[in-house]
C-alpha positions in Angstrom: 65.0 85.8 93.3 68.2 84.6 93.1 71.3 84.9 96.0 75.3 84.9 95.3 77.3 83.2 98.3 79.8 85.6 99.7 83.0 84.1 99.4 85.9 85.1 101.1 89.2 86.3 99.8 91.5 83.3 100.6 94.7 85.9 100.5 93.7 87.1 103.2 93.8 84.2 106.0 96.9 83.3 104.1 98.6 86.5 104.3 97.7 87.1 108.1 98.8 83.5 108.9 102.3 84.6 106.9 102.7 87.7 109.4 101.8 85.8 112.0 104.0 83.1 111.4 106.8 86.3 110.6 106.3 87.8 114.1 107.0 84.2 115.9 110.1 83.4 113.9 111.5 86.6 114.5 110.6 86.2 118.0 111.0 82.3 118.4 115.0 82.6 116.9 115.8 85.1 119.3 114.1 83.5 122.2 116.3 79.9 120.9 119.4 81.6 120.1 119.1 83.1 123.8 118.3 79.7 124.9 121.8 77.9 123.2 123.5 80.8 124.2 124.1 82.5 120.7 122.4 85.5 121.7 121.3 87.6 124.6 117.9 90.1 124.4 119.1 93.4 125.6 116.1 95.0 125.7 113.0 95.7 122.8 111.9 99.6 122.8 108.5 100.5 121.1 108.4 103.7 119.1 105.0 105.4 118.5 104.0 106.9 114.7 101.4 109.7 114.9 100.2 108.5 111.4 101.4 106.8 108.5 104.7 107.1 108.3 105.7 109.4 110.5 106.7 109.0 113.5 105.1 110.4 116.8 106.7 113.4 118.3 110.6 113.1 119.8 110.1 109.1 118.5 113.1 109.5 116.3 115.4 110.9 118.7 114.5 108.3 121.5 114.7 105.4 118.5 118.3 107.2 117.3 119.3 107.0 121.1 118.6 103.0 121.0 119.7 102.5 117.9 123.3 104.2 119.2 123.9 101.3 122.1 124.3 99.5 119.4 126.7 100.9 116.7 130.0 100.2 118.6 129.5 96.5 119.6 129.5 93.9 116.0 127.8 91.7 118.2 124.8 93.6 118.5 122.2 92.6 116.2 119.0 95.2 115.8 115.5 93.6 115.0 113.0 96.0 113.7 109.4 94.6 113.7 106.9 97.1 112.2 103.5 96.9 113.3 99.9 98.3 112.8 96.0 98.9 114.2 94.0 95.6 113.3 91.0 97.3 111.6 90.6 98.2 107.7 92.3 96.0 104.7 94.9 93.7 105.9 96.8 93.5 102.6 97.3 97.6 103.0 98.1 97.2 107.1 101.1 94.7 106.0 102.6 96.9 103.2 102.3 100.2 106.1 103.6 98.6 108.6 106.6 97.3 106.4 106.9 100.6 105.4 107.2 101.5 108.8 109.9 99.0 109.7 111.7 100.5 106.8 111.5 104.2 108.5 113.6 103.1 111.4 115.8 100.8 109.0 116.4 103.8 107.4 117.3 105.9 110.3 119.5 102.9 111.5 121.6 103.2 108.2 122.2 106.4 108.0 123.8 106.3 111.6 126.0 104.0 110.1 124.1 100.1 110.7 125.3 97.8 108.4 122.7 95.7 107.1 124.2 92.4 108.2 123.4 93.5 111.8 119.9 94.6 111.1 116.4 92.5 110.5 113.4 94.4 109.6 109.4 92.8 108.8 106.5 94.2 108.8 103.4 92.1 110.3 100.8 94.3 110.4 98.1 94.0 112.6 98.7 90.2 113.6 100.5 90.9 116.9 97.9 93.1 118.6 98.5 95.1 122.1 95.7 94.6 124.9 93.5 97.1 125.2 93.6 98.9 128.6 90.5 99.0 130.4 88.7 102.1 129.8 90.7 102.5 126.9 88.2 104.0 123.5 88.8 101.8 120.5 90.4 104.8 118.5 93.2 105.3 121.2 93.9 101.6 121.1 93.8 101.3 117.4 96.3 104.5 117.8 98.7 103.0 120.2 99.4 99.6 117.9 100.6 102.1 115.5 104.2 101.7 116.4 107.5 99.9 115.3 109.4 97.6 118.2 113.2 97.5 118.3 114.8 95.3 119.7 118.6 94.9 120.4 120.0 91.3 121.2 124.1 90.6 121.9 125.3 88.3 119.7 128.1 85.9 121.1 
């Protein structure tokens, strides 16, 4: 009787260490460029998708609402971090939740964002939300499913 080893994919620690390290540099250069006093954090919003990539029910209108604070000011910069549950393939959780960054970049262009003022990742399920107690797994898994904007003044 003979036994194969299991071996692990090594793409995948890589590529969750790559989202990981994604979600702090978008969050570490706003948090320095607030600190030297190149930017300021407005305020980050999170918008709910009911499944793939669609968003949850009046999402778009409250993300198009956000989204306009920030179309008459240049300085304001919009930073779109798409995000998703933590369970099945990581690999496929990235590409959806880029592909749900790229639902709101796509609603922030056609208000009229140019794409100098707007930053969009995907990190998939890297930056998990706590779970509430006596929260089921499902609705926690559901509530991750979401894309976070946020809107920082540039100086």
């Amino acid at each position: 009787m003979t036994s194969k080893a299991v071996e692990a994919d090594p793409a995948l620690p890589r590529r969750a260490f790559i989202a990981a390290a994604l979600s702090a540099v978008v969050a570490g250069g706003a948090v320095a460029l607030a600190i030297i006093g190149q930017t300021t954090i407005a305020r980050t919003e999170s918008f709910r998708f009911s499944r793939g990539t669609s968003l949850a029910n009046g999402e778009e209108e409250r993300l198009r609402g956000v989204l306009a604070s920030a179309l008459p000011d240049d300085r304001k910069h919009v930073v779109i971090v798409g995000h998703t549950g933590t369970t099945g393939d990581a690999d496929a959780n990235l590409e959806l939740s880029e592909k749900r960054a790229q639902v709101a970049a796509q609603i922030a262009r056609a208000m009229g964002l140019p794409d100098d003022r707007l930053t969009v990742t995907g990190i998939g399920g890297s930056a998990p939300l706590p779970q509430d107690d006596g929260e089921s797994d499902r609705a926690h898994q559901s509530r991750m499913a979401r894309v976070d904007v946020t809107v920082q003044v540039r100086r």
